[in-house]
N, C-alpha and C positions, 0 to 999 in steps of 0.2 A: 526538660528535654523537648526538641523542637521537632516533632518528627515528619520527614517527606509525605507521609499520609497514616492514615488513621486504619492501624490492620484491622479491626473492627469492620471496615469495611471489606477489607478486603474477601473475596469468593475463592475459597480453601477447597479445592477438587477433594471428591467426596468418592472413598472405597478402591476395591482393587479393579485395576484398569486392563483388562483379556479381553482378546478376540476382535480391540479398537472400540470398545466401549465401558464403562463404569459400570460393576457386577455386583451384585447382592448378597451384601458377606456370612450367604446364614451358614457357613462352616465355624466359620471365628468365635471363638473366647471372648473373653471380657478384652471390652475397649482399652486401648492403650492410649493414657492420655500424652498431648504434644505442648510439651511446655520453652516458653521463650525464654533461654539464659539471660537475654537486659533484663527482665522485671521477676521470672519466676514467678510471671502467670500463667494458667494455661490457656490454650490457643485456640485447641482442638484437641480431635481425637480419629484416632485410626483404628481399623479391625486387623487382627491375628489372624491372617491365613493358616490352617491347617493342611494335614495332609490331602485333603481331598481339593479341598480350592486350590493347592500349588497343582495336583494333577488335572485339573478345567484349565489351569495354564498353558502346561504342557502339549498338553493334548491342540491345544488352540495355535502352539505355534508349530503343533506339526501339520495339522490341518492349511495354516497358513502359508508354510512351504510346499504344501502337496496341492492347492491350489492353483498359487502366484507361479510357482517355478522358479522361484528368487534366485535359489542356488545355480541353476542352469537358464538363468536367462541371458539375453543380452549384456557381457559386462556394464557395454557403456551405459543401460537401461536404468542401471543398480547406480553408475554414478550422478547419473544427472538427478535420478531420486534421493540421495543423501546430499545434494548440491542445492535442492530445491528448498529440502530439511535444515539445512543449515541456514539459508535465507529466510525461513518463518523465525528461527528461533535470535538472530537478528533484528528482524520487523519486533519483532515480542519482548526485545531483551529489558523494558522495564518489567514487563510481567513477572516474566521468570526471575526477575534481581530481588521482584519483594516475595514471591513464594521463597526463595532464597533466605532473603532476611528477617523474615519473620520467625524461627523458629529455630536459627543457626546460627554458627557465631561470625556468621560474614556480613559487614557493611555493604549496606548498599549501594551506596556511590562502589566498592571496590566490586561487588557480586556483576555490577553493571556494566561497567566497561570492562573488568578484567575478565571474569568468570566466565561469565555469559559468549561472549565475542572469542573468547579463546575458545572455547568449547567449541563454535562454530567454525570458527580456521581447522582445528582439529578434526570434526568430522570430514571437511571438504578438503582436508588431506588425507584421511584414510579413504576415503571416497576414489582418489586419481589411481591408488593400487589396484581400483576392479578391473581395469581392462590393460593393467600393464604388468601384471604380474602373473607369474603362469608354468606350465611343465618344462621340464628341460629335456632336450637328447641329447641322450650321452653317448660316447663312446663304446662300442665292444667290438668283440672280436669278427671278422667277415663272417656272412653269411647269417648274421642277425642281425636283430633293431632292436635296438632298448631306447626305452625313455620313461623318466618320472614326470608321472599326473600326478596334479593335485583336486582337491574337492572339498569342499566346505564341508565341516564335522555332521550339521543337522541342528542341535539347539543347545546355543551355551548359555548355560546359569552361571547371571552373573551376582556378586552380592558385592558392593558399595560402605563404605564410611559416610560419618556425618561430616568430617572437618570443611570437606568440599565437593558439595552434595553435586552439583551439575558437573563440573568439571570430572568425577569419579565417574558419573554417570557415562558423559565422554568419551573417558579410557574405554570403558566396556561395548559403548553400541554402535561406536562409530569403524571400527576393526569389526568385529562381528559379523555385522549387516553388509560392511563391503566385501569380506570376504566370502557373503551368499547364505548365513545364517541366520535362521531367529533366535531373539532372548527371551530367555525369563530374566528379569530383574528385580530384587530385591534391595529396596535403599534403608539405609537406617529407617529405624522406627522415629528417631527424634528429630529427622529432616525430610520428610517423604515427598512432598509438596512439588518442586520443582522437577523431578523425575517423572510423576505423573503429568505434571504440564508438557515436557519436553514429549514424551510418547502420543498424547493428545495429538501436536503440533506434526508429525512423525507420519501422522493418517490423513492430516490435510495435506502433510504433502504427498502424495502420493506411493508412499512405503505401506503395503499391503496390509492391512488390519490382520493382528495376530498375530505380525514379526516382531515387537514389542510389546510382551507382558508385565504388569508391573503387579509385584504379589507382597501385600505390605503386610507386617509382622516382623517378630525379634527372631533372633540367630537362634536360640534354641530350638524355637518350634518351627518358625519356617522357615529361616537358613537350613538347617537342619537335614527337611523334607526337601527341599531345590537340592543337595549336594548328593543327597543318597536316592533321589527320584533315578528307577532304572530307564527313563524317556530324557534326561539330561546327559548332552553326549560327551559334553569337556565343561568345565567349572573353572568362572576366573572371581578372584575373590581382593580385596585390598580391607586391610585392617589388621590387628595387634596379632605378634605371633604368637601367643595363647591360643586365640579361633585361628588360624592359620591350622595349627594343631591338632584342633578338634575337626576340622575340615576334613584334613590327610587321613585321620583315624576313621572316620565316618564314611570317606568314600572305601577305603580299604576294606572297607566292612560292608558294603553294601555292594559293591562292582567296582570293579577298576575302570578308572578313566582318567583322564589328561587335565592338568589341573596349572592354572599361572595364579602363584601367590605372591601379592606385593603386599612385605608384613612393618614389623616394626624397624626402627632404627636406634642409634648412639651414636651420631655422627661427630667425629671428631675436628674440630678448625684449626690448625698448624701454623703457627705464625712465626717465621724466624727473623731475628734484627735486622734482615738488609729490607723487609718488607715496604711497604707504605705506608706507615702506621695511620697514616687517619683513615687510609679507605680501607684497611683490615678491621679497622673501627667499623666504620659504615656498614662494611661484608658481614662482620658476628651479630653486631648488631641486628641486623636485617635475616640474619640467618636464625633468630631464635623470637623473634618478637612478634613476626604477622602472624595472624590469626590467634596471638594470644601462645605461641609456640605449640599451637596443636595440627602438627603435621609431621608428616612421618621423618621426612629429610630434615627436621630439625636440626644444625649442629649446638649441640646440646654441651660438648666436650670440648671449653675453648683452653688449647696447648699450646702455651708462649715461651718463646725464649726468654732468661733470667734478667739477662738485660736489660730489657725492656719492659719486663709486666708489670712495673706498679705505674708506669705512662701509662700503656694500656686500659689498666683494669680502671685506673682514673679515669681515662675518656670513656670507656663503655660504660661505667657507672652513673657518668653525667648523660646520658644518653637515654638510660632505661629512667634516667629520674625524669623526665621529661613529659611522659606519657602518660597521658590521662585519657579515661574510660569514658565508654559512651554506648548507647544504646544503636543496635544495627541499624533502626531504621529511624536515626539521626541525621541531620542534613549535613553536618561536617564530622566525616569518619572519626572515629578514636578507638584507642587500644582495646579490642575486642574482648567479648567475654567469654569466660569457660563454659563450654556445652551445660553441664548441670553443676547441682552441685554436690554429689555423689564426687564427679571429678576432679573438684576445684576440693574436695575432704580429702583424697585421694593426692593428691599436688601438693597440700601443705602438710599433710601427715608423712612424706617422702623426707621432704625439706626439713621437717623438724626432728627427724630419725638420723639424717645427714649430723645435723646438728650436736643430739647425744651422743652421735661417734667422730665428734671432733673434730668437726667442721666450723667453719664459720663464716658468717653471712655479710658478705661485704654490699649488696643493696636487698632494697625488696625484703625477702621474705613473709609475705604477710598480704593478707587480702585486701581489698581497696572496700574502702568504709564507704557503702553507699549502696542501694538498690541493685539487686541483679548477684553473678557469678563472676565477679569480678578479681584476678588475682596480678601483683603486682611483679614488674617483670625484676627478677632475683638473679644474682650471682652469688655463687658459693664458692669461699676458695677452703685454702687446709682442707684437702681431701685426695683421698690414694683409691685405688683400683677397685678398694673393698669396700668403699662406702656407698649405702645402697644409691644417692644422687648420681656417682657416677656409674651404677652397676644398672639400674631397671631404667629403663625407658617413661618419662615423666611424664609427657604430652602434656606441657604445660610451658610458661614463659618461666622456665629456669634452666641455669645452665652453670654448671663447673667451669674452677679456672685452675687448672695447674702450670706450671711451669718445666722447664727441661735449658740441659745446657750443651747436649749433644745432638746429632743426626740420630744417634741409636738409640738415643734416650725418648728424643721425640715420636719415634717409631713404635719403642715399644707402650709409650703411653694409648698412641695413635689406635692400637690393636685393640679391641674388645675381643671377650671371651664367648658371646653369643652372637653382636650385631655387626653387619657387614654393609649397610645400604649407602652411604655418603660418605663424601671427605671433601673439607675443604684445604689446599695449601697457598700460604703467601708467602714470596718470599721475587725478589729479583735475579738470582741468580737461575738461567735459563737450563744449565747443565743438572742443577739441583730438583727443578722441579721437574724433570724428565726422568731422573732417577727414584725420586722418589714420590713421583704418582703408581710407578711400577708395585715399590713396596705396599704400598696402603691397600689394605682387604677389605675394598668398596668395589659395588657395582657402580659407581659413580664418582670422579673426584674432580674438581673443579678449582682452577688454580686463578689467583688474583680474583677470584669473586665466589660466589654463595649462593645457589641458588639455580633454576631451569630458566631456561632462553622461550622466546617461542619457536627455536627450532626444532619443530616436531620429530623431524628425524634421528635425533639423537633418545633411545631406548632408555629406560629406566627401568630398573630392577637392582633387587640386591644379591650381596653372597652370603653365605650361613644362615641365620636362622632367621635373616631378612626378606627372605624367599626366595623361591624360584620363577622363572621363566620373566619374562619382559613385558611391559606396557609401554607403548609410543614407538615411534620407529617401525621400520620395516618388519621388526621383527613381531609386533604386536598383530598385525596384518597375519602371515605368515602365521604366527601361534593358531589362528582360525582355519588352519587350513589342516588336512592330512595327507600326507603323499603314497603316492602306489606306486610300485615300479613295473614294469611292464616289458618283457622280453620274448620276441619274436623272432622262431626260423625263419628264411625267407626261402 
C-alpha cells in the first residue's frame, strides 16, 4: 500500500477542546483507545469525558454566549463569522481529510474534495439564514398586534456518528451557530480527530471561544451526561435507532427538551421494467457500496420487477465483483473498510443468519482476505419480510434482492415495519412515479437516482422509527430556533 503520507506523522489534537482551548482530562476514566480499520492498529487514544468535564463544557458555552452576545448580535455579524469558518476549513481541507482518514473508514482523496468542501458550502449556507430569517406578523383582530419572535434555544448538545465524521459534524454546527447558539459536541469516540480540528479552525476564525465545545467520550457515559445535562437546552443527535432510544428515554428522565433525531434506515430501491436498467444498475449500485454501505440512507432493499431481475441482479453482481479494497490513506481510493471489527462480526454474522433461514448468496458474502476490516460487497436474494437481512439494519455493503409483479406488490415489499428514512424509485412512466412516491413511507424518496445532491435545501429526516425532526434545509436552521408569540392591546 502506497500511502499519501505517513500518519505516524501526522499531529493527532490531543483532549477535550472547551472554552477555545485543549483541557486537562483529569475527570476521565481509562483511555479509549482509537484504532484504524485499514490495519487494525491503534492510532491513538482519547479520554472519557465524565459528568463533571461535560458540565466545564456547558458552563463554558454559556459563559460564551453571555459574553459574545452571539444570540443577539448583529445577524449579518454571525454570517460573515461562519463565512470566514468555512474559508479556513477550505485553506485546511488536506488537514482535515487526513485527521479524517486516519482512523475512519473515509478515503482520502473522497474525505478531500467531497467531505471537506461539502461541509463548507453547507455551513455558508446555513450561515445566509442569520439575517434573513426571522418573526412574522400575523393577522388578528383590530385593535391588537400579534406577532411571532423567534430566538435561539441557548445550547444544543449535539452527538455525531463515525460513518462521516466532518460532514455530521456539519449538520450540527453550521444551523446551530447560525441560528445564535452554542454546542457542546460529541463525536464518535472512534473518529474524534477532525471535529476537534474543525472547532480549533472555528476560533481563528473569529466565532467566539466557547461556542464550540467538543467533549470526547462513548455514548454511555458522556452522551449520556450531554442529553440529560439540566444546562442542555435541545439535543440533536444522528446514529442507530437503539441510542436514538436511549436518548428519548434518558431525557424523559432527566427534563424535557426538544430533541431532532436522525436514526437508522431499510431503504428500499423499486425498480419497474420500463426503467433504464443500466443506470438503475449504477443508482443500486452506488446506493449501497460507498463508504462500505455504512450510512444510514443505504438502500439496502433492492425490489425488481420479475421480468427483469435476473438482467439486473447479473449486471449488479458484475459490479460489486469489481471492487477491491484499500487502505484510506492510499493514493487511489478503494472499497472502503468496516469501522472495526466488532462490525464487520456483526455484518457477517446477519448474512450468515439470512442464510440458515433460507436465503441465498448470489455474490460476496464473505470478508476480503487481506489486512484490515475489510467486507465484501454481498447480494442476497431468496429472502421475504422475515429474514433477519431484510428485517434489522446492517450498515454494511450488503443488500437484499427481491422481486414483485405488481404496483401493490412492490408497495407492499417497499413498506418496512420499523424504518421510514429513504426510497429510491425507477421507472419512466411519469404518472407512475408521481403516484407512488405518495405511497412510500420515506422522509425522502428520490426517483431515477440514489442518493443527496448538494442542494442543501432539500431537509433530510425520516418517518417511524427513523426519526424525528430534519437536518439540512430550512428547516434544520429553524429546528435551532423557539418561537413566542406576542399579542398586544393597542
Amino acid at each position: 500500500m502506497s500511502s499519501v503520507f505517513n500518519p505516524a506523522q501526522l499531529t493527532l489534537p490531543s483532549g477535550h477542546f472547551i472554552g477555545g482551548r485543549y483541557v486537562d482530562a483529569a475527570d476521565s476514566a481509562a483511555e479509549i483507545d482509537v484504532i484504524s480499520p485499514s490495519t487494525g492498529q491503534r492510532i491513538g487514544g482519547i479520554p472519557r469525558a465524565g459528568a463533571a468535564m461535560v458540565d466545564d463544557a456547558v458552563c463554558a458555552a454559556r459563559a460564551a454566549l453571555a459574553r459574545s452576545g452571539w444570540g443577539g448580535v448583529a445577524p449579518r455579524d454571525r454570517l460573515k463569522a461562519l463565512h470566514r469558518w468555512a474559508s479556513l476549513m477550505e485553506e485546511n481541507a488536506e488537514t482535515l481529510a487526513r485527521l479524517e482518514a486516519v482512523s475512519s473508514s473515509r478515503p482520502l482523496a473522497d474525505a478531500r474534495v467531497g467531505d471537506v468542501l461539502v461541509t463548507a458550502e453547507q455551513i455558508r449556507f446555513f450561515a445566509e439564514f442569520a439575517d434573513k430569517e426571522g418573526g412574522n406578523l400575523v393577522p388578528v383582530s383590530d385593535g391588537h398586534f400579534g406577532y411571532i419572535e423567534d430566538a435561539p434555544y441557548g445550547v444544543v448538545g449535539a452527538i455525531t456518528p463515525w460513518n462521516f465524521p466532518i460532514s455530521m459534524a456539519g449538520w450540527k454546527l453550521g444551523p446551530a451557530l447560525a441560528a445564535g447558539n452554542a454546542v457542546v459536541i460529541k463525536p464518535s469516540e472512534m473518529t474524534p480527530y477532525s471535529t476537534l480540528y474543525m472547532a480549533e479552525l472555528s476560533v481563528q476564525a473569529g466565532i467566539p471561544a466557547g461556542l464550540i465545545n467538543v467533549v470526547l467520550g462513548d455514548g454511555p457515559v458522556t452522551g449520556t451526561a450531554i442529553t440529560g445535562h439540566p444546562g442542555i437546552d435541545k439535543v440533536s443527535f444522528t446514529g442507530s435507532t437503539r441510542a436514538g432510544g436511549a436518548i428519548m428515554e434518558n431525557i424523559a428522565r432527566t427534563g424535557i427538551k426538544p430533541m431532532t433525531l436522525e436514526l437508522g434506515g431499510k431503504s428500499p430501491m423499486v425498480v419497474f421494467a420500463d426503467a433504464d436498467i443500466d443506470l438503475a444498475a449504477e443508482c443500486l449500485d452506488r446506493g449501497i457500496t460507498p463508504n462500505a454501505g455504512q450510512f444510514c440512507v443505504a438502500g439496502s432493499r433492492i425490489i425488481v420487477a420479475r421480468e427483469i431481475a435476473d438482467e439486473l441482479a447479473e449486471k449488479l453482481a458484475e459490479r460489486f465483483k469489481c471492487y477491491q479494497p484499500a487502505d484510506t490513506l492510499a493514493e487511489k481510493p478503494g472499497f472502503s473498510p468496516i469501522i472495526s471489527e466488532t462490525q464487520l462480526s456483526r455484518i457477517d454474522s446477519i448474512v450468515k443468519a439470512s442464510v440458515d433461514q433460507g436465503a441465498h448468496i448470489l455474490c460476496g458474502g464473505a470478508r476480503f482476505e487481506r489486512e484490515g476490516s475489510y467486507y465484501q460487497p454481498t447480494l442476497i436474494g431468496g429472502v421475504d419480510e422475515s429474514n433477519p437481512a431484510v428485517r434489522e439494519e446492517i450498515f454494511g455493503p450488503v443488500a437484499t434482492f427481491q422481486t414483485f409483479e405488481t404496483e401493490e406488490e412492490a408497495m407492499a415489499l417497499a413498506r418496512h415495519a420499523t424504518y421510514g428514512l429513504c426510497a429510491g424509485l425507477f421507472t419512466r412512466d411519469l404518472s407512475r412515479a408521481l403516484r407512488l412516491t405518495r405511497q412510500l413511507e420515506a422522509g425522502t424518496v428520490w426517483v431515477n437516482r440514489y442518493g443527496r445532491s448538494r442542494d442543501h435545501i432539500l431537509p433530510t429526516g425520516g418517518w417511524k422509527a427513523s426519526g424525528m425532526g430534519k437536518d439540512l434545509g430550512r428547516e434544520a436552521y429553524r429546528a435551532n430556533r423557539r418561537t413566542k408569540s406576542v399579542l398586544i392591546d393597542l
